[in-house]
Steps between C-alpha positions, in 0.01 A plus 500: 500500500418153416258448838345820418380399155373191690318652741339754217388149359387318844315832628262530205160325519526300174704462216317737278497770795899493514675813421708383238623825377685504812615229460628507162698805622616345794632210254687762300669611762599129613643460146686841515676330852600219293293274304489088627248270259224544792540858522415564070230211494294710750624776348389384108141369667424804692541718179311258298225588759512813553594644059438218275536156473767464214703724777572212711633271248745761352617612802684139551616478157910508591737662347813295418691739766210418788674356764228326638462094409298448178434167649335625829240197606210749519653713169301323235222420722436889529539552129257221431201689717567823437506367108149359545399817660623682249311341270859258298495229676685301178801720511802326607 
């Protein structure tokens, strides 16, 4: 599932031509399989792509019972961007 999302990404001509839609459903179904920190950063930037912006920085806004490791090296970098894109970068 994972090399097909890729290839969805490497087969489209540019970044703005890149079905993204599929790919945000391809990420849901990744998460569904069993969520790892890589799997719901693409997940959270894919939907802030394809609905809106504040999407993405919601969508990694864990729960207490979230298994997955608050601490995550890329975790905060994520939130950060998809902050700015959203339009809060100051949040914390």
């Amino acid at each position: 599932m994972q090399l097909a999302t890729c290839a969805v990404r490497v087969e489209a001509p540019s970044a703005k031509e890149t079905d993204r839609p599929h790919i945000l459903g391809r990420d849901g179904v990744l998460e569904r399989l069993g969520a790892t920190p890589g799997v719901s950063l693409n997940g959270a930037v894919a939907a802030a792509t394809v609905q809106e912006p504040a999407t993405g920085p919601a969508l990694l806004e864990s729960p207490e019972k979230d298994a997955r490791p608050k601490d995550h090296h890329r975790l905060s970098f994520a939130r950060r961007h998809l902050r700015e894109r959203a339009g809060d970068p100051d949040r914390p």
